[in-house]
C-alpha positions, -999 to +999 in steps of 0.1 A: +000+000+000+016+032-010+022+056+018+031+096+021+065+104+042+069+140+048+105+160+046+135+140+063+166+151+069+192+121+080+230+135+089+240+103+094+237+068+097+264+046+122+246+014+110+216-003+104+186-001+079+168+030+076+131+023+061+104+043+052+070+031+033+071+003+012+105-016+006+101-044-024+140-050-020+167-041+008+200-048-003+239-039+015+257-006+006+292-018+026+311-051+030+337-064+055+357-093+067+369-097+101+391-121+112+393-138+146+404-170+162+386-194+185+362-178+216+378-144+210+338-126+197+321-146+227+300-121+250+279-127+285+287-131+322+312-156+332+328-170+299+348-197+300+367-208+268+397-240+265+410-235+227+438-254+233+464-246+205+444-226+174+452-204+144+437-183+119+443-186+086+438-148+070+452-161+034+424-151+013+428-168-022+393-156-040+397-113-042+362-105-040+341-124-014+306-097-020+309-076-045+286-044-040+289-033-077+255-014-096+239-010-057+245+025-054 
């Protein structure tokens, strides 16, 4: 159902999805890749974590994991 949104003014966005009437399609403007090793992104009260011996690999054959071409 098509709907009337009055003047907005946005000066900035820190993350998230900003939506406003209908939205057929919602697609990422930004990628990124992060890196970690074993129970190092856990969160809560009283974590307790035995990796034992671990590694990362951050060798990234492939160049492009998500490309974000024609989404401007």
């Amino acid at each position: 159902m098509p709907s009337i949104v009055g003047p907005i003014k946005i000066n900035s966005v820190g993350g998230g999805v900003i939506n406003f009437g209908d939205s057929f399609y919602l697609a990422p403007k930004s990628t990124s890749k992060t890196n970690t090793g074993s129970g190092s992104l856990n969160t809560g009260d009283f974590i307790n974590t035995n990796t034992g011996v671990n590694a990362t690999r951050t060798l990234d054959p492939d160049v492009n994991d998500q490309n974000v071409t024609a989404n401007a």
